[in-house]
N, C-alpha and C positions, 0 to 999 in steps of 0.2 A: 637613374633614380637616386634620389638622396639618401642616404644613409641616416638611419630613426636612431633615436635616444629610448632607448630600451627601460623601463622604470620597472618598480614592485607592484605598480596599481596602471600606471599610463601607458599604453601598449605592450605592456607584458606577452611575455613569449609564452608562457605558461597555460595560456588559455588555447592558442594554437594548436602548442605539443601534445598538450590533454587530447584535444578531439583529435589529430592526426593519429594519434594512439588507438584511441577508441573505435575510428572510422578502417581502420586496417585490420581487424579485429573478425574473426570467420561468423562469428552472431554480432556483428552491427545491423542495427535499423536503421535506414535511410528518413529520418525527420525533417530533414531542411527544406519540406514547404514550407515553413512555421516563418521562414523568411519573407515568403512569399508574401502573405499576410500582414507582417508587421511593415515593412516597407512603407506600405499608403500612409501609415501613423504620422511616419517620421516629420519632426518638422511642423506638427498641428497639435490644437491645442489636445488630441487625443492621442498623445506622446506619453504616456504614462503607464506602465503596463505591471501588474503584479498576480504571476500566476503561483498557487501552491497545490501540493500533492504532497501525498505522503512522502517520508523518504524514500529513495533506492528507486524511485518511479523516474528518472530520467531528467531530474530537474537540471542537474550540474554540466549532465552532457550539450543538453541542449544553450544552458546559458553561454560554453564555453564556444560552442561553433557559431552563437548568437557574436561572441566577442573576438573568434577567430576571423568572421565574414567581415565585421565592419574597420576592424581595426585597421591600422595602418602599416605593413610589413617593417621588417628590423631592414631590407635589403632586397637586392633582384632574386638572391634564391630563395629566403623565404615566399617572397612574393610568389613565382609561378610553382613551387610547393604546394602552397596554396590556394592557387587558381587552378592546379591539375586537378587537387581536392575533391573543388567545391564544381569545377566544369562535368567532373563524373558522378554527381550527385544530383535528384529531382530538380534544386533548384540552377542546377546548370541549364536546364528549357527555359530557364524563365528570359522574357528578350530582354527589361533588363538590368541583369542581375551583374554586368560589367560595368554600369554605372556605381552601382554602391560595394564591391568587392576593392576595400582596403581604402576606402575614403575619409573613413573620421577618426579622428583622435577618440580615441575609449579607456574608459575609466573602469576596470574590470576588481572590483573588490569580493571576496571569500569572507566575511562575517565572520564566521565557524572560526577563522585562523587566530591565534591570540598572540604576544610576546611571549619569548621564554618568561616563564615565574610568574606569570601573570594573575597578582593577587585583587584586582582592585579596577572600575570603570575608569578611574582616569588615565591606569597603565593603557587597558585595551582603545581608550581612544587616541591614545599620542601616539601610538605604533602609526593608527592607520593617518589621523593627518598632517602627522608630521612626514609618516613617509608619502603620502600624495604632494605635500605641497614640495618637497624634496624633488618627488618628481618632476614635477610642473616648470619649478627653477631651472634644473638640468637641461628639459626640454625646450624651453624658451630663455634661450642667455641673453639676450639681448634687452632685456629689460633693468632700468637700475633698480639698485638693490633694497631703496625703500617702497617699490610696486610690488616686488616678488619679495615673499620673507617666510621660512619655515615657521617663525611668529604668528603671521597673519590666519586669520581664518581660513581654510581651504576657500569660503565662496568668493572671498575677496582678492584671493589672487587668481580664482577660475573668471570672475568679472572682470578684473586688471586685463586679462589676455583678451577676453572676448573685445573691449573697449577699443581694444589698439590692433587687433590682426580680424576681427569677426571671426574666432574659430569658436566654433560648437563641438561639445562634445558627446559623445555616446556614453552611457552610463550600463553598465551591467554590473548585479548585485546578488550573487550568489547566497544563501543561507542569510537569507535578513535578521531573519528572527532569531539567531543563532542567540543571543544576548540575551533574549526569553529566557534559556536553559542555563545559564551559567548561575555557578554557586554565590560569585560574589556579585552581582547584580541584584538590588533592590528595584521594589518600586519607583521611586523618586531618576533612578539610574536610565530604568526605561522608558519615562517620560521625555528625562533629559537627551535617550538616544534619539527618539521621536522626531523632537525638536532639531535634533542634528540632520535627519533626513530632510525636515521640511525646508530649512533652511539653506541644504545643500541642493533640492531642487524644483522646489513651489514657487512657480514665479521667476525662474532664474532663464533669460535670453540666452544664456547658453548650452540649456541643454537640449539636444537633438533630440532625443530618443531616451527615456529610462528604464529599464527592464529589469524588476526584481521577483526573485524567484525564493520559494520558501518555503513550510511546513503550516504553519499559521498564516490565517488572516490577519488582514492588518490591524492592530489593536486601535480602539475608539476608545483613548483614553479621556477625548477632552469632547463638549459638546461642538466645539471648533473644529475638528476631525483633524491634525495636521496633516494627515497625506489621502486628503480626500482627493486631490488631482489623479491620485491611479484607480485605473478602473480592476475592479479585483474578478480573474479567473480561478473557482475553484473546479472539483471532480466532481461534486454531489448536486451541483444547483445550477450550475455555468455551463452551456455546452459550446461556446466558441473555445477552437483551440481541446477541446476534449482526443482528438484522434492523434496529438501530438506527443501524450504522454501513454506509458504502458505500450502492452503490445496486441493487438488485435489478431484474431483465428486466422488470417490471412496470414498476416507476420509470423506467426507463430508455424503457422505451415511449414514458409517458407524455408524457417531457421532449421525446424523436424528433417527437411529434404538436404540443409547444408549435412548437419548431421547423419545423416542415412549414407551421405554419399561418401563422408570424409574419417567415418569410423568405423571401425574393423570391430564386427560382432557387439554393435551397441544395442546395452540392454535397455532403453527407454523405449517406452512407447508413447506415441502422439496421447494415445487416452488417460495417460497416466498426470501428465504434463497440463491435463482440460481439468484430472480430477485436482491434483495439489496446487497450480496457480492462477487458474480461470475464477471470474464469478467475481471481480469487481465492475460497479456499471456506474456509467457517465450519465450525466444531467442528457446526454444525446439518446439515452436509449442502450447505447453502445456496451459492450462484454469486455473485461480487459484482462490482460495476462499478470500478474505481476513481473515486470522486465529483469530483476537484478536475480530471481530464483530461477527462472527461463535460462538465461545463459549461463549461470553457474550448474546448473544441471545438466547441460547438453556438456558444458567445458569437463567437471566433472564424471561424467556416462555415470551418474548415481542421482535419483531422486531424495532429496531430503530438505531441511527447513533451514534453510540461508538466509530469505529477508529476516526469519523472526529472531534468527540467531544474533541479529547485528543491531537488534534491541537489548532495553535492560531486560535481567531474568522476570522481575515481576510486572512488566508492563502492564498486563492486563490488570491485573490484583491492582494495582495505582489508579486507575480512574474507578474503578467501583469501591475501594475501601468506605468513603463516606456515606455510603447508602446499600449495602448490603442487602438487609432486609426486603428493601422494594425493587432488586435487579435480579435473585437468585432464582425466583420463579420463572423468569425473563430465559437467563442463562439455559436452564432446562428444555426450555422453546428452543431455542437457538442450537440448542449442541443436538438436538434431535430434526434441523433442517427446514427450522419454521421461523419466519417473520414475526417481527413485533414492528408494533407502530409507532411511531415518534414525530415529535415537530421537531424539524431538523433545525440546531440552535449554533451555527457557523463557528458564532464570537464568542462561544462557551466554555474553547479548546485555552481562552488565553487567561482565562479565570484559575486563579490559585486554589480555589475549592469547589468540587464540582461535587454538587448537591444532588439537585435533579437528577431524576431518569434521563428528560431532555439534554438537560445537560452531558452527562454521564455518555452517552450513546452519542450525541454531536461529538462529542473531543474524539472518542474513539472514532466516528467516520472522519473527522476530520486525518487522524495521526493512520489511519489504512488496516484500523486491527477488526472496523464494521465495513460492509458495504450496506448503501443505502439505494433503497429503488421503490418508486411508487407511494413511498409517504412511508415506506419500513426499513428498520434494518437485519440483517443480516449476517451469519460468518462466510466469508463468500468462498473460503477453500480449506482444501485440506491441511495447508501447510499452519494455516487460523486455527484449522479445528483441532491440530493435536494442541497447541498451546492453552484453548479454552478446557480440554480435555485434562491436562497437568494441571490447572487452575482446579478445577473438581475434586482431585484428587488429594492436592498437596493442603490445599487451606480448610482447616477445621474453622475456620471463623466465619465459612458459610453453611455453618447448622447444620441442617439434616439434607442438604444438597451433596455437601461431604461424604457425611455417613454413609448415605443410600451408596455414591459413588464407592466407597471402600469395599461395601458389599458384591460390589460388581465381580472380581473375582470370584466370591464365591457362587455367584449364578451363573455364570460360564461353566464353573467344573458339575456344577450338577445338571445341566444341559447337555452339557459331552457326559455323563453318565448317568442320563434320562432318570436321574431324581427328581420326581416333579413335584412331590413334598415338598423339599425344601427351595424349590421356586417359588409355589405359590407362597410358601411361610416368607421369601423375601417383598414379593409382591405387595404382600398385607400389610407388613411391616413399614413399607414405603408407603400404602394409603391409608396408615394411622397418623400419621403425619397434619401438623396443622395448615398445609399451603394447601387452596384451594385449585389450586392445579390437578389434585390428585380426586377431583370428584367424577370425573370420568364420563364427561357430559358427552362426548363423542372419542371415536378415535383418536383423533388429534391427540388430547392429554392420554390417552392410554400409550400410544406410542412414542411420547414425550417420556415418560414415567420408565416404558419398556426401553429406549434409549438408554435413557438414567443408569439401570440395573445393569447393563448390558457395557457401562462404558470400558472399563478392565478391556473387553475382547480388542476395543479397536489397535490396540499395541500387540496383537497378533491376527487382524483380520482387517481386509475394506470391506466397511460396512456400507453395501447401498440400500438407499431409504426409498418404495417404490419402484425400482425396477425391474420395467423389463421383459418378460421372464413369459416360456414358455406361450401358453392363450393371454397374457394376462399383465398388470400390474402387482407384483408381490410388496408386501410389508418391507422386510428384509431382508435382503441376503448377505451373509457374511462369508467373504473370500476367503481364507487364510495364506496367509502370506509366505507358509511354508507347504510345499504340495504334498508331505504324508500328512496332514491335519485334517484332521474332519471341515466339513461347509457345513453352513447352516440356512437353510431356509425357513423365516418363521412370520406367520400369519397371526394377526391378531382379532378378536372378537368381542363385540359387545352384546349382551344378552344370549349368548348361546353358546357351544361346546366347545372345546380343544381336539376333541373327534371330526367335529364339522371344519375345523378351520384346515386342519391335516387333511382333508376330504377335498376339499377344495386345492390345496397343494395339489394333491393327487390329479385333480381332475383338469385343472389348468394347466399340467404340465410342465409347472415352474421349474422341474430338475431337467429340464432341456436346457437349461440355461448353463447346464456342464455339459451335458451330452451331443449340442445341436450343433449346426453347421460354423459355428464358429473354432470349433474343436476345443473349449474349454476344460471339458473335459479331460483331456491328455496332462493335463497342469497336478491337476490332483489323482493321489492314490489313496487318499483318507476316506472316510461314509460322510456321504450326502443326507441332513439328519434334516426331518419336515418337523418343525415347532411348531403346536398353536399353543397360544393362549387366547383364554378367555375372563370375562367379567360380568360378573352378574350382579345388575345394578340393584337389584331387590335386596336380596340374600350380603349384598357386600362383598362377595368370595368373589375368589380367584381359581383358574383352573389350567390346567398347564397339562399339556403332552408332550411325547418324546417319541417320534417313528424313525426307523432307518429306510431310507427308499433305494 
C-alpha cells in the first residue's frame, strides 16, 4: 500500500482519530447505517446531501465516520485500524462495504475553525483555500507548477487534477453555516461565501459525493438558489435519515443497561433521563433523546443541563426579544405543558430579525430550544423547561408574565402553610391582568395560569402535569426533590369547590401514588398535602384549600 500525503483539509487524519475516539467510548451509538444509504448517491446526479439539526445532536460525529469510511488511509496500520472499526460496526453486514472503505480522496473541511486573530472574511477564506490548494499540490507533485498554484482558485486546481488523473473527490463539510454566526461576517460576506460553495461544487465532474452538515438551512439568498443541487434533510419536516440523529428509547435503553452494569451504586434512573432529555420528535413520527445530555449524564452519575449549558446565557430571550407582546401568552402555554400552533417557517432561522410568531418559534425548532409535532410546537423536556423557567423569572421586560412568576414563591410558602387567603389574593391578582389567557374559558388556561403561580416550586419539586395517580389522572403532582419536604397533590376546578376538588383527591386515591406498590412512598418523610383550587366564572373568585392526607 502506498504511503498517503496527509493534508489539513485532503485526507486528514483528524477525522479518523475523532470517530475512533468517539466509537471506543462505553455510551457510543452505533449510526453507521447512514452509510448504508448514502452509497447509492454516490456518483449521481443525487450526490448532494445537506443535513442539519440542532447542535450537540451528533452532526460532527457522524460527518467524521462519513470522512473516516471514505477516505484514503495515511498507511497499512491506519488502514486495518480502520477496517477493524468499521467491520465491527452495522455497516460492517453491509456486502459492499469493502468496496468503498478507504476509496476516495476526501475533502474534510470544519467551517466553525478560523485562523488565529482572525478579524476579517478574507482572513477566514485564505486559511481554508489556501490551505486546500496546498494540499492538493503536496498530494499531487507531479503536475507543473503553472497547473497546480496556491494562487489558483481551489476549483481550478480540483478541475486541473480531475482532467489529467480522473480523480473525484469526496467532499465532507462540517458546520457550514458556522460563517452565519461570526462577528465579522456581513451580509455581502455570506453571499460571497455562498458563491464559494456553488462554485466549489455545482456542476463540478469532480465531485463524488458532498455532504454538509449544519445548524441552519441553506440560505435562499438569490432567486437563483446557488446550492440548489443539495437536497436539504432537516428534523421537523424531513423524515429520511430522521433515526440517524439523536438517540431513540431503544438506544437509550441500551446505554441505561451499559450504565447499570458498569457503575457502582448509580443514582440515575431510566425515568429521569425520559423526564430531562426525551420529547424531541421527527418529521417520522419518531421521540428522540437529546444525545450530548444522555451521555454526559450517564458519564457524569448526575442529571443536570449540559446541552443548554453549551449555549449562550440568554438564548431563549434572543429569538423572542422582538415581539414580546405577542409570545408571552404563548410562553405561559408552553411552560404549563401545552402546544401552540404554528406554520413552521424553516428559512426564518437565517433572518437577522425574527418578527413573527411563525418566525420566532421556526428559529427556535430549528436551533433545538422547541420541539415541533403535528402543525405545533412545544418545550419537549425538562432540561428546555428549566431554562424557559429562568427566562420567567429573570426578564421584567416580559410584563406581568414576570411578575406573576416573582409571585410564585410566595404561593408555595402559603401552600406549605395552608394560607388560602393569600392564594386566592395571588390568584386574583394574576386574573386582573390584561391577557386573555386568564379568562378561564376551560381548565386548560386555569391550569396554565396555576402553572404560572406555582413556578418558584419547580426549583425544589418535579412537577408532573396529569399524572397518573391513584383511580385516576391528577392535575399536579409535585415531588420534592428533598425527601423531608412536604408533596403536593393539587386538583383544579371550574364552577365548583376546593372542598370537591380535595374530595375527589380523596376518592380517587391520588396519594397512592406515594403509598402504592411502587414504594414511593419510602422517598418521602414530609405531609402529603391535597390542593384544590377553584373558579367561579360568575362571581370571578377564586377559592383555594389546603388538607393534610
Amino acid at each position: 500500500m502506498e504511503v498517503r500525503v496527509l493534508g489539513m483539509y485532503l485526507n486528514s487524519r483528524m477525522p479518523f482519530e475523532a470517530f475512533k475516539a468517539v466509537s471506543a467510548g462505553k455510551y457510543f451509538v452505533d449510526k453507521s447505517e447512514i452509510l448504508q444509504e448514502i452509497i447509492p448517491s454516490m456518483g449521481t446526479e443525487e450526490r448532494f446531501f445537506c443535513i442539519t439539526r440542532p447542535r450537540r445532536f451528533g452532526k460532527t460525529v457522524t460527518a467524521n465516520m462519513i470522512a473516516a469510511f471514505f477516505g484514503k488511509a495515511a498507511d497499512i496500520e491506519a488502514a486495518e485500524a480502520a477496517k477493524t472499526i468499521f467491520q465491527g460496526l452495522k455497516i460492517g453486514s453491509f456486502d459492499g462495504f469493502q468496496e468503498y472503505l478507504h476509496q476516495y480522496e476526501v475533502i474534510s473541511i470544519d467551517f466553525s475553525r478560523v485562523s488565529r486573530d482572525c478579524t476579517s472574511y478574507g482572513q477566514y477564506m485564505k486559511r481554508i483555500q489556501d490551505g486546500l490548494n496546498q494540499d492538493l499540490m503536496e498530494a499531487f507533485p507531479d503536475f507543473p507548477e503553472h497547473r497546480l498554484s496556491i494562487q489558483n482558485a481551489v476549483w481550478d486546481n480540483l478541475q486541473a487534477i480531475f482532467e489529467k488523473t480522473k480523480t473525484r473527490f469526496v467532499f465532507v463539510f462540517d458546520e457550514w453555516d458556522a460563517l452565519f454566526h461570526m462577528d465579522f461576517a456581513n451580509e455581502g460576506n455570506k453571499k460571497d461565501f455562498l458563491r464559494f460553495l456553488r462554485s466549489l461544487l455545482k456542476g463540478q465532474a469532480y465531485v463524488e459525493f458532498a455532504y454538509m452538515t449544519g445548524v441552519l438551512p441553506i440560505a435562499k439568498y438569490s432567486s437563483g438558489s446557488e446550492l440548489n443541487m443539495f437536497k436539504e434533510y432537516d428534523m421537523a419536516t424531513k423524515k429520511k435519515f430522521c433515526e440517524y440523529f439523536g438517540f431513540s428509547d431503544a438506544e437509550v435503553d441500551q446505554l441505561f443497561a451499559a450504565y447499570q452494569r458498569t457503575s457502582r451504586n448509580g443514582k440515575i434512573t431510566r425515568e429521569e433521563l425520559a423526564e430531562w432529555y426525551d420529547g424531541y420528535f421527527t418529521a417520522a413520527g419518531n421521540r428522540l433523546y437529546n444525545p450530548r445530555s444522555i451521555v454526559c449524564a450517564l458519564t457524569d452519575d448526575q442529571i443536570g443541563s449540559y446541552w443548554t449549558s453549551s449555549g449562550p446565557y440568554d438564548e431563549i430571550f434572543y429569538y423572542i426579544r422582538n415581539n414580546i407582546e405577542d409570545v408571552r401568552d404563548d410562553l405561559v402555554l408552553m411552560i404549563a405543558g401545552e402546544c401552540v400552533v404554528v406554520k413552521l417557517q424553516g428559512y426564518a432561522a437565517v433572518s437577522t430579525e425574527l418578527i413573527t410568531k411563525n418566525q420566532i418559534y421556526s428559529a427556535m425548532v430549528v436551533y433545538g430550544l422547541l420541539t415541533y409535532e403535528n402543525g405545533a410546537v412545544s418545550i419537549p423536556n425538562r432540561e428546555l423547561m428549566e431554562k424557559f423557567n429562568e427566562l420567567l423569572l429573570t426578564k421584567d421586560s416580559l410584563g406581568y408574565v414576570h411578575h406573576l412568576a416573582k409571585e410564585s414563591e410566595k404561593m408555595l410558602k402559603a401552600t406549605l402553610r395552608g394560607n388560602t387567603d393569600t392564594m386566592a389574593e395571588i390568584l386574583k391578582y394574576a386574573h386582573d391582568t390584561e391577557s386573555t389567557i386568564f379568562l378561564y374559558n376551560s381548565e386548560i388556561e386555569l391550569s396554565a395560569v396555576v402553572n404560572l403561580v406555582y413556578l418558584a416550586a419547580r426549583d425544589r419539586y418535579r412537577v408532573e402535569r396529569e399524572d397518573k395517580a391513584g383511580e385516576g389522572f391528577v392535575d399536579f403532582i409535585f415531588y420534592p426533590e428533598y425527601r423531608n419536604e412536604d408533596a403536593l397533590i393539587l386538583e383544579l376546578k371550574i364552577d365548583s369547590t376546593p372542598e370537591e376538588a380535595i374530595e375527589q383527591i380523596k376518592n380517587k386515591r391520588y396519594a397512592l401514588r406515594f403509598r402504592g406498590k411502587l414504594g414511593e412512598r419510602e422517598k418521602y418523610t414530609g405531609r402529603v398535602l391535597a390542593v384544590g383550587i377553584s373558579y367561579d366564572r360568575k362571581t370571578k373568585e377564586h377559592f383555594c384549600g389546603v388538607e393534610v392526607l
